[in-house]
N, C-alpha and C positions, 0 to 999 in steps of 0.2 A: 898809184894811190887809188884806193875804193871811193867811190860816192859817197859822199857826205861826211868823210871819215876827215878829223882835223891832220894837223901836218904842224911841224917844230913852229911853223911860223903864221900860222892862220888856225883860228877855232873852226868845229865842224859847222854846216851850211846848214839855215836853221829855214825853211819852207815859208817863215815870212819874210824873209830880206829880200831885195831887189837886187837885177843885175844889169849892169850895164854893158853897152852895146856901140861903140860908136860908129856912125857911116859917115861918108862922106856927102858933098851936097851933090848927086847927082839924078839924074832922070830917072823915075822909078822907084827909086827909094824911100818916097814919101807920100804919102795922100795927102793932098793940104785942104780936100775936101774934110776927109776924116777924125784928120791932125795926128797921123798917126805913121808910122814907120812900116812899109810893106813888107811882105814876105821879101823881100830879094836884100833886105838889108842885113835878113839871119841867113841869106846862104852863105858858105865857107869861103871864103878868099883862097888864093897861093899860099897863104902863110897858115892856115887853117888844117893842115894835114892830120894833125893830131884831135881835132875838135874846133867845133864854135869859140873862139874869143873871147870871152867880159872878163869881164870886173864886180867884186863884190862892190854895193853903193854903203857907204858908212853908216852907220847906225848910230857914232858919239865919233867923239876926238880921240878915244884911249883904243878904239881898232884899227888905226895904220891906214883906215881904207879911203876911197877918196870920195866926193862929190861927181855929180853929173858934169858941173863947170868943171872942176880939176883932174877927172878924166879927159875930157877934150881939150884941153889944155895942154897935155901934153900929147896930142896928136903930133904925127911925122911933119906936116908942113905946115907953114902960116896959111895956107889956103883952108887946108882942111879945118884949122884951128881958129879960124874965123867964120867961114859957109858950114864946116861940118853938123851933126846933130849928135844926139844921145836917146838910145830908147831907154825905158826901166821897164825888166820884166821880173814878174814875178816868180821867185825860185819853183812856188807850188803848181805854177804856171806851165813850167818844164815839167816839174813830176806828172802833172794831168796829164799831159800827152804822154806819158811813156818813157821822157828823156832823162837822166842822170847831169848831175853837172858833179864836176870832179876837180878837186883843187892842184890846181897846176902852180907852184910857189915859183916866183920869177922876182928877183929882187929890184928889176926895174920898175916891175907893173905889181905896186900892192892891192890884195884880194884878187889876184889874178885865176880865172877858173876856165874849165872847158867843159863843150857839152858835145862827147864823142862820136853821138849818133849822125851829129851833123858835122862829120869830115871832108875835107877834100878830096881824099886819097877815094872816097866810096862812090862821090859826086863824079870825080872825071872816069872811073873805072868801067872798062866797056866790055862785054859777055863777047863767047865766038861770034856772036853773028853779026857784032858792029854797034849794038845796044847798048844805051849806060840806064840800068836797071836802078840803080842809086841813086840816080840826079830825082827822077820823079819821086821816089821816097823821099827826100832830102828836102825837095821843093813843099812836101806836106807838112813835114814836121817843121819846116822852118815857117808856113803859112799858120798854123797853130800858135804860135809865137805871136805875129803880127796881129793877130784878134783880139 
C-alpha cells in the first residue's frame, strides 16, 4: 500500500490526525523532566520488521479507531496495561522529517499504520565491516519524533 493512500478498510491519512504509540514503562523511555516520551520509545522493536507500529487516534466514534486509554488497554500484559504509556504524534510531524506512514490494515489493531523508514530489519543490519549503518539513522528519525 502507498502513503497516505486509503485501503477497504481505513480512509486516507489526513496530516492532521494523531498517531499513537504505545511503550512500556521502562528506563529511558520517558523524560518525566519533560513529560514527554524519548527517542527510544520510536525505535523499532522485534515485531517492527516491517515499520514503526501505531495506531490512527480517533477523530469521532463513526472511524473504528481507538482512544489513547483504548489503545493501551489492549496492551499484551496487565503490566504493560497498567505502568505502560502512550505518545500522540502528529502525522505532519512524520512528514516534516521526511518519514511516510502507510496503512497497514490488521483486523485486531483498528487504524493500524506503519512508518517504514523506521524498521527493524535496517536497525539490526550490519555492512561488511561489522557496522550497523541504519541504527544511527533510525536513532535520528526516531529523535525527530520525540521533540
Amino acid at each position: 500500500m502507498q502513503p497516505n493512500e486509503a485501503s477497504p478498510q481505513q480512509p486516507p491519512i489526513e496530516p492532521d490526525e494523531f498517531l499513537l504509540r504505545r511503550f512500556p514503562n521502562e528506563t529511558g523511555l520517558f523524560d518525566f523532566v519533560l513529560g514527554n516520551a524519548t527517542y527510544s520509545a520510536f525505535l523499532p522493536n522485534r515485531n517492527d520488521q516491517d515499520g514503526l507500529s501505531l495506531n490512527r487516534e480517533t477523530r469521532g466514534s463513526s472511524d473504528g479507531f481507538l482512544t489513547p486509554e483504548e489503545h493501551l488497554a489492549k496492551a499484551g500484559t496487565e503490566n504493560f496495561r497498567n505502568t505502560g504509556g502512550e505518545a500522540a504524534i502528529p502525522v505532519s510531524d512524520v512528514i516534516s522529517a521526511g518519514m511516510t506512514v502507510v496503512i497497514d490494515d490488521d483486523p485486531d489493531s483498528p487504524g493500524h499504520v506503519l512508518i517504514p523508514e523506521l524498521n527493524r530489519a535496517d536497525y539490526d543490519a550490519k555492512s561488511p565491516s561489522g557496522e550497523k549503518p541504519g541504527k544511527q539513522r533510525i536513532k535520528l528519525l526516531a529523535d525527530e519524533l520525540a521533540r
